[in-house]
C-alpha positions in Angstrom: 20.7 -4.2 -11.2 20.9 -7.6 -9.3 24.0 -9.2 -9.5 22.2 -12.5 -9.9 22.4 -13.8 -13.7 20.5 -12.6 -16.3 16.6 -14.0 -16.3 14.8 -15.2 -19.5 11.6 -14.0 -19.4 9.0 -17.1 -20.8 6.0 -15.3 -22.2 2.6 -17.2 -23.0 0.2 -14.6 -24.7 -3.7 -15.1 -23.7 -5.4 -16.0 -27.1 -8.2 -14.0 -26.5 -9.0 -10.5 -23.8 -11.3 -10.3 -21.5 -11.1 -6.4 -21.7 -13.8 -6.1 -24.0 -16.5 -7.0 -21.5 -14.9 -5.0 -18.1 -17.2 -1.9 -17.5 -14.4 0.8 -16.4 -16.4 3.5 -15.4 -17.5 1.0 -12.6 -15.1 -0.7 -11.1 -15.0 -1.8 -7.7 -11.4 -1.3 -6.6 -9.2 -4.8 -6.7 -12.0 -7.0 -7.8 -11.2 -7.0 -11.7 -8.1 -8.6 -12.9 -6.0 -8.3 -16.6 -5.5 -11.0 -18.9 -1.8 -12.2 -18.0 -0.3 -12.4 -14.5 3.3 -13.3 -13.5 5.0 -16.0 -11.2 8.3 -17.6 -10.5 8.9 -20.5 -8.3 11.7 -20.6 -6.0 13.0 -24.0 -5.3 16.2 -26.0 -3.8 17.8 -22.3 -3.2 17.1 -20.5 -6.3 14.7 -19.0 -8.3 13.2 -20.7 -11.4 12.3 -19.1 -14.5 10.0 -15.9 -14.8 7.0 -17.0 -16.6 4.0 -14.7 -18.0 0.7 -16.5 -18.5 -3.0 -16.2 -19.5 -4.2 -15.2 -15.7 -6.0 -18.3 -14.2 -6.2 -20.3 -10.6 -2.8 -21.8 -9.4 -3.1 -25.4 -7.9 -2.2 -25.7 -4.4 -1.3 -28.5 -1.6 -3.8 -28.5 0.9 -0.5 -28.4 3.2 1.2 -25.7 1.6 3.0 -23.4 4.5 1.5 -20.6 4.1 -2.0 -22.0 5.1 -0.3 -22.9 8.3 1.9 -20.5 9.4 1.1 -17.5 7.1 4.2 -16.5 5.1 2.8 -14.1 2.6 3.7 -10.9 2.1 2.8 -7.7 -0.8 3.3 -4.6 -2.1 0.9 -2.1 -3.7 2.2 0.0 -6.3 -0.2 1.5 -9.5 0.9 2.4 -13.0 -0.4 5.9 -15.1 -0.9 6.4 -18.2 -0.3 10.0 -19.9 -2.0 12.2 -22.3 0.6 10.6 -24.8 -0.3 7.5 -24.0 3.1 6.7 -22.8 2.8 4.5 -18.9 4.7 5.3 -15.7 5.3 3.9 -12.4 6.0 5.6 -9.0 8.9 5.1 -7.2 8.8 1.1 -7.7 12.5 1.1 -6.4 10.5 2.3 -3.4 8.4 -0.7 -3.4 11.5 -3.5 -4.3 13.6 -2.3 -1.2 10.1 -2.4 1.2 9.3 -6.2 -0.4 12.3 -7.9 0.4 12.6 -6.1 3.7 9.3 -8.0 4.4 10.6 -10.9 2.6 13.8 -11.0 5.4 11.4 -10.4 8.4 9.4 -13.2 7.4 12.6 -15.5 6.7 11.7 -15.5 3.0 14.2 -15.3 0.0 14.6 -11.9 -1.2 13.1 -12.0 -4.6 15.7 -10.6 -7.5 15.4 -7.3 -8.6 15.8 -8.2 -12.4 12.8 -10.4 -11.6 10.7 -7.6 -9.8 11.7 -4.8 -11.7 11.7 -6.5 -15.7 8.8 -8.6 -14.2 6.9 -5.7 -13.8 7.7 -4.0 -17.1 7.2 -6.8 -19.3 3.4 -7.8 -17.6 2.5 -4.0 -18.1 3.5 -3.6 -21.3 1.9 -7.1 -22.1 -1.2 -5.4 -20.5 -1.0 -2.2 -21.6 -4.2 -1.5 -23.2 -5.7 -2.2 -19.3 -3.9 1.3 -18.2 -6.3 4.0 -19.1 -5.9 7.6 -19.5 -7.2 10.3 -16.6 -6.3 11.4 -13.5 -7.9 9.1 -11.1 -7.7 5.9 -13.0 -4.5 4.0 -13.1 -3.4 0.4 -13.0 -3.0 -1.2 -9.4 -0.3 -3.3 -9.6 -0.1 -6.2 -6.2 3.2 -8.5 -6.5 3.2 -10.8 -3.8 4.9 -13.9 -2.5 3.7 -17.3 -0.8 5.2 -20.0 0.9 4.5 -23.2 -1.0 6.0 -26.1 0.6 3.7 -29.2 1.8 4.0 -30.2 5.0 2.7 -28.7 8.4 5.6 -28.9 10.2 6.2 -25.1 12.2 9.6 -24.1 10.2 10.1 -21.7 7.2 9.1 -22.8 3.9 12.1 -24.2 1.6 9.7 -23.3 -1.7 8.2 -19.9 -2.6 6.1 -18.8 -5.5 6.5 -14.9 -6.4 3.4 -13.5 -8.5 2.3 -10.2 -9.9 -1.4 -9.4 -10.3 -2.6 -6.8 -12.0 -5.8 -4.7 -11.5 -7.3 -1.9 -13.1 -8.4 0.8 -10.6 -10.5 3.8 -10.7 -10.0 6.9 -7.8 -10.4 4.8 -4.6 -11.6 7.4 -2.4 -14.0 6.6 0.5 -15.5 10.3 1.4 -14.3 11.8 4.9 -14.3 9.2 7.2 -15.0 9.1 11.3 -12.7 6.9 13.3 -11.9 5.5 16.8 -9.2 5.7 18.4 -7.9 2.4 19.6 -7.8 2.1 23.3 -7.1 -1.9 23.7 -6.2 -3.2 20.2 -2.5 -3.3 19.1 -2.1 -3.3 15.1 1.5 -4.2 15.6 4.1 -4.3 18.9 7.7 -3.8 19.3 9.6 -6.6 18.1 6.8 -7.8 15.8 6.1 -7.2 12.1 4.2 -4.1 11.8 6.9 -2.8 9.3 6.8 -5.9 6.9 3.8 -5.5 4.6 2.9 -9.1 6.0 -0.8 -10.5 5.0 -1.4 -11.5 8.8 -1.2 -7.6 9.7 -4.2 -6.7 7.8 -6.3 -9.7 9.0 -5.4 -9.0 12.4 -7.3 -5.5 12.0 -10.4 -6.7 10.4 -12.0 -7.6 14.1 -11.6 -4.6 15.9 -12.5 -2.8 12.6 -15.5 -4.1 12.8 -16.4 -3.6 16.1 -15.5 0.1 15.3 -17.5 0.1 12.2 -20.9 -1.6 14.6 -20.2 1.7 16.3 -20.8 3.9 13.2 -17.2 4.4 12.7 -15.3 3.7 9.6 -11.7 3.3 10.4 -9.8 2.6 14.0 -6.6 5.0 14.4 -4.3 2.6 15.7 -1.9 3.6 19.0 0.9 2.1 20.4 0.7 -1.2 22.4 2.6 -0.2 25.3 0.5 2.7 26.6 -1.8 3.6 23.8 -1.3 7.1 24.1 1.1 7.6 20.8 -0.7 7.5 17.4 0.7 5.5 14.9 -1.7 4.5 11.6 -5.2 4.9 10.6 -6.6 1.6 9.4 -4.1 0.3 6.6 -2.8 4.1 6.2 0.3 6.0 7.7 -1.6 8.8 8.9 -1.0 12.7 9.4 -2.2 15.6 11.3 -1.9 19.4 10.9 -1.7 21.1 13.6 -1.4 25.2 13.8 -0.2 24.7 10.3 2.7 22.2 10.9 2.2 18.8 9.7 2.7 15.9 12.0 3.7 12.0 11.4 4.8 9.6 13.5 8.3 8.3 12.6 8.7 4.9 11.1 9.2 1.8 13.6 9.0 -1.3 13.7 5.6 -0.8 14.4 4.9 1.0 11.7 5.2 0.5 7.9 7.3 3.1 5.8 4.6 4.2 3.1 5.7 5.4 0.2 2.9 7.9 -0.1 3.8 8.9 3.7 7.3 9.7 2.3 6.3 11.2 -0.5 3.7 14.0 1.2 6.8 14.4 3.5 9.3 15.2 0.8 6.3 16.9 -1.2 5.3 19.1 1.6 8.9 20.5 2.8 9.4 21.4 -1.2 6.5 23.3 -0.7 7.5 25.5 2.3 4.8 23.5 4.9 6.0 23.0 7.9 6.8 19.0 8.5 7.5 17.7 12.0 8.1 13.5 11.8 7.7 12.6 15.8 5.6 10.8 17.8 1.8 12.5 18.4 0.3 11.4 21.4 -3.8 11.1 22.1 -3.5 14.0 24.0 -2.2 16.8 21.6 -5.2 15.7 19.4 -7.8 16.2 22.3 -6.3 19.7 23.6 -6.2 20.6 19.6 -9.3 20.3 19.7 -10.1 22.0 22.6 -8.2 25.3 22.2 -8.9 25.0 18.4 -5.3 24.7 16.9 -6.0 20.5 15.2 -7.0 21.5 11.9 -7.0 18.4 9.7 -6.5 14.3 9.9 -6.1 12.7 7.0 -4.2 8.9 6.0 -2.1 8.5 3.4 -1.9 5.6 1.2 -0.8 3.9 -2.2 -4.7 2.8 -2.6 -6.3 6.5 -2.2 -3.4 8.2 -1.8 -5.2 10.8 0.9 -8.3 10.0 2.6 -9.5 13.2 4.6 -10.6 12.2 8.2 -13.6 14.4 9.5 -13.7 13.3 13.0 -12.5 11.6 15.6 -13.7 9.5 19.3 -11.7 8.6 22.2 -13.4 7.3 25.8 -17.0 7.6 24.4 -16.4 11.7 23.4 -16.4 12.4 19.7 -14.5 15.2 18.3 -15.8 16.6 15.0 -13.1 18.5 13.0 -13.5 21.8 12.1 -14.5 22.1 7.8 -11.4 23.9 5.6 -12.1 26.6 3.5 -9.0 24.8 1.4 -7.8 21.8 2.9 -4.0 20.8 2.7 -4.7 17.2 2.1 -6.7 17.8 -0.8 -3.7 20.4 -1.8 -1.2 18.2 -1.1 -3.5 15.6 -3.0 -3.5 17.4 -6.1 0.1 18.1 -6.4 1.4 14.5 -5.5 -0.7 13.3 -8.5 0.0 15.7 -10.9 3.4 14.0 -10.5 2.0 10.9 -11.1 0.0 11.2 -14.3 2.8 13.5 -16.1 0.7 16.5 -15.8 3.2 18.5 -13.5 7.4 18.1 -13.4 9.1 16.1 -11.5 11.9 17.4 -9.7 12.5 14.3 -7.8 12.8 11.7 -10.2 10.1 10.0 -8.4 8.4 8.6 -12.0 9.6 5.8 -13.9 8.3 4.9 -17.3 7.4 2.0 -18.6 
C-alpha cells in the first residue's frame, strides 16, 4: 500500500437509483452512467479527502488549466461479475502503475494508491447491483484526472481533481474492420506522449480517422513518424499480427502505450505454446505476407473489445483483403483471456482481483 496516511473515505448515498429505467440489453458503450461517482481534489500539495456522491455535473472555472493546455489523463479498466455473484477486477495494479506514469509525463501529482485502489472498491461495491452477470457484459470502469486551476497562464496546474466514473458495458465489439495504413499522420513521436494515456492523444486521431473513415475505412493503423514504415497501433488499440503462425507486436515505446490487454495476449499466448515475437513489424512484411500468402490474421487488442479481428488492409491506394480462418487465433485467444475474466476458467496468473 501507499505509504501516504490512511484516507477516510466520505460516502453520500444517492436517495434514489436510476437503474430501474436503464435498458441493458441496449446499451451503447460509455453513454450510460451509475448512480455514485468518486472525486478527490488535490490542493496546496496534497490530496483532500475521497468523497463518494450521487453522480451529477461538477462546476468548473471557465479558466480551469485543462481547457487551456489539456492536462487530463485516464485509464480504462472493467469489473465482472461471476455465476456467484461475487465481482472481479483485472489486473487494476496494471492500470495504477500505467495512471500515474501518465500522471508524471504530464507533470501531474501521482494520485495515491489507497485512493485508487479503495476508491475503486468502495464505488463498486456502492454500485454493485450495476455489474451484471454474463460473459460479455461487465462494468467499464474510467478514473481519470483534470487540471483545475483558474488562470491561463502556460505552466502546470497547482490543483487537480481525480474522479472515477462508472459505466455499465455490454460486448463492445465492432465486426471485422478494414483499415488504412497511415502514410502522413503521426499518432505519437519520439519524445512525445504516446505512452501516457493522455486525452490529447485520442483527439489528435479523430481527423485523420475520419478522412480514413470518408474512404470506407474504419480504423487508421498507425506507423511510426520518422519513416512510416514500422507499425505501431491500430486506432486506440496495441495491435497484433500472425504471421506463419508466430504472433507479432511491436515493443512498447514511447510511442506507444503498454496495453494491458497487449500484455495479457502476450503472456496468455506463450502459456499456450504460440509462438510470440515482440519486435518492430514494418509495412513491408505485411505486403509480402500477403503476397506469398504467409500474413494470416490482424487483429487490435484493447481493454474496450478486448480483440477486434481486422479483415483487411490498404497501403498506396492497393487494398489487401485477409485471407478468412477456418479457426481464428484472435477469437481463440479471445475466448480464453475472458474466461479468465468472468471466473469461468483458472487463473494461474493471479491476474483477477475481487472485489
Amino acid at each position: 500500500m501507499s505509504e501516504h496516511p490512511t484516507y477516510t473515505f466520505e460516502v453520500h448515498k444517492s436517495e434514489t437509483s436510476k437503474i430501474g429505467s436503464v435498458d441493458f440489453d441496449n446499451l451503447t458503450f460509455g453513454s450510460v452512467f451509475t448512480d455514485h461517482m468518486l472525486y478527490c481534489d488535490y490542493k496546496n500539495g496534497e490530496w483532500g479527502t475521497p468523497v463518494i456522491k450521487p453522480y451529477e455535473p461538477i462546476m468548473m472555472d471557465p479558466s480551469a488549466r485543462v481547457f487551456h493546455y489539456g492536462q487530463a489523463i485516464f485509464e480504462g479498466m472493467k469489473a465482472y461479475k461471476d455465476e456467484q455473484d461475487d465481482v472481479w477486477l483485472f489486473r487494476p495494479d496494471q492500470n495504477f502503475i500505467r495512471f500515474n506514469k501518465s500522471a508524471a509525463r504530464l507533470a501531474m501529482p501521482e494520485v495515491p494508491e489507497e485512493i485508487f485502489m479503495e476508491g475503486l472498491k468502495h464505488i463498486i461495491n456502492l454500485d454493485k447491483d450495476w455489474v451484471k452477470k454474463g460473459k460479455g457484459t461487465s462494468l467499464y470502469i474510467r478514473p481519470f484526472m483534470i487540471a483545475t486551476s483558474p488562470g491561463v497562464i502556460a505552466a502546470p496546474s497547482a490543483n487537480y481533481k481525480f474522479m472515477i466514473l462508472l459505466s455499465p458495458a455490454k460486448s463492445y465489439y465492432q465486426g471485422e474492420v478494414k483499415v488504412l495504413i497511415a502514410e502522413h499522420y503521426s499518432r505519437a513521436a519520439n519524445g512525445g506522449i504516446g505512452a501516457a494515456k493522455a486525452a490529447g492523444n485520442y483527439s489528435a486521431q479523430f481527423y485523420p480517422t475520419r478522412l480514413a473513415n470518408q474512404q470506407g475505412y474504419q480504423q487508421v493503423i498507425w506507423t511510426d513518424d520518422a519513416t512510416h514504415t514500422k507499425l505501431e497501433e491500430a486506432g486506440t488499440m496495441n495491435v497484433f499480427f500472425r504471421i506463419n503462425n508466430t504472433l507479432y507486436t511491436a515493443p512498447t515505446s514511447e510511442r506507444i502505450l503498454d496495453g494491458v490487454t497487449r500484455k495479457s495476449i502476450i503472456d496468455l499466448a506463450k502459456s499456450l505454446g504460440i509462438a510470440v515475437e515482440v519486435r518492430p513489424v514494418l509495412v513491408s512484411e505485411l505486403v509480402e505476407g500477403m503476397k506469398n500468402g504467409s500474413l494470416q490474421e490482424i487483429f487490435g487488442a484493447g481493454t474496450a473489445a478486448v480483440i477486434n479481428p481486422i479483415s483487411g488492409f490498404s497501403f498506396q491506394d492497393t487494398y489487401y483483403e485477409l485471407p478468412k480462418q477456418e479457426s481464428p487465433l484472435s477469437l481463440f485467444l479471445k475466448d480464453k483471456l475472458t474466461d479468465i475474466q468472468y471466473k469461468l476458467a483458472e487463473d494461474s496468473f493471479g491476474w483477477t482481483v475481487k472485489i
